[in-house]
C-alpha positions as CSV (number, residue, x, y, z in Angstrom):
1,X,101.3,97.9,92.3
2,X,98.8,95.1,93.5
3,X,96.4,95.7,90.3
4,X,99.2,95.9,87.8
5,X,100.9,93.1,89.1
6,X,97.7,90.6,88.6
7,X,97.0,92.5,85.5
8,X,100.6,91.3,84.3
9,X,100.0,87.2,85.9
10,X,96.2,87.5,84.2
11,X,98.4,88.2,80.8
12,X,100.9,85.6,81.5
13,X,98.4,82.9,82.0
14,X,96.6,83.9,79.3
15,X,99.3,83.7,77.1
16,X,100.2,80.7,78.3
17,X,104.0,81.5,79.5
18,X,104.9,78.6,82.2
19,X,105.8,79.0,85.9
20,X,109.5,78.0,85.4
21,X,110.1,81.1,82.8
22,X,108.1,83.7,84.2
23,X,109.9,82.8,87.4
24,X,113.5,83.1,85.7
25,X,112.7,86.0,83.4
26,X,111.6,88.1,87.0
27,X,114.4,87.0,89.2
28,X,117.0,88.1,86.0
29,X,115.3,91.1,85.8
30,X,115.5,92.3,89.5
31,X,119.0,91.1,89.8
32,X,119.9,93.1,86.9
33,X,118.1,96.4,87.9
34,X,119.5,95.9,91.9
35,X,123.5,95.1,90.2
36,X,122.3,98.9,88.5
37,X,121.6,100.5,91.2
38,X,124.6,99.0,93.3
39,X,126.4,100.3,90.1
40,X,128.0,96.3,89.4
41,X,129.1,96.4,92.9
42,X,128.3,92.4,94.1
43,X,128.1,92.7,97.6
44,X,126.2,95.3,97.9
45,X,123.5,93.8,95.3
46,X,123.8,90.5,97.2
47,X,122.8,92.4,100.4
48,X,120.0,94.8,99.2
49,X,118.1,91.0,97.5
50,X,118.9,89.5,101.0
51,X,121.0,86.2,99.2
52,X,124.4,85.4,99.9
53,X,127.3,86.9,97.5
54,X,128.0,83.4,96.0
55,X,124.5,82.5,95.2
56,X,123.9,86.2,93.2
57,X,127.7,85.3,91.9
58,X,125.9,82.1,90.8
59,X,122.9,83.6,88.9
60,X,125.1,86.0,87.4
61,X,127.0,83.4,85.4
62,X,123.5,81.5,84.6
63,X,121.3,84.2,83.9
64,X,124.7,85.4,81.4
65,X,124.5,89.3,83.4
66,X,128.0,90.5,83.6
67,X,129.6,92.4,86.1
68,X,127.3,95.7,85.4
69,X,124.1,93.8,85.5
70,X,123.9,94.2,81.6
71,X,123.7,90.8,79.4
72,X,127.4,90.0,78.3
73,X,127.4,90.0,74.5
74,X,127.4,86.9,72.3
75,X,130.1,88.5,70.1
């Protein structure tokens, strides 16, 4: 996981993606796939990332996940 990991920063950098997004786009996409496998349940998701209920309540509403972990729709 080491080697694919700096495989996917060496890409990043080349590509010339900046800190701020790459750090968003991960932390979305592990709060979404723990809110999967707590099957939308918030607490539990809150417990397995070690962050308090309000805080992954919080990103939930900025990173526009809904209650499922699945991007709400725009229509």
């Amino acid at each position: 996981m080491k080697d694919q990991l700096e495989g996917l920063v060496n890409q990043m950098v080349e590509r010339g993606i900046l800190f701020d997004e790459a750090v968003c786009e991960f932390e979305k996409r592990f709060i979404k796939r723990v809110l999967d496998c707590a099957q939308g349940n918030q607490s539990r998701a809150a417990q397995a990332l070690g962050i308090h209920r309000n805080t992954l309540s919080r990103k939930i509403g900025e990173y526009k996940l809904d209650h499922n972990g699945h991007r709400k729709s725009r229509y």
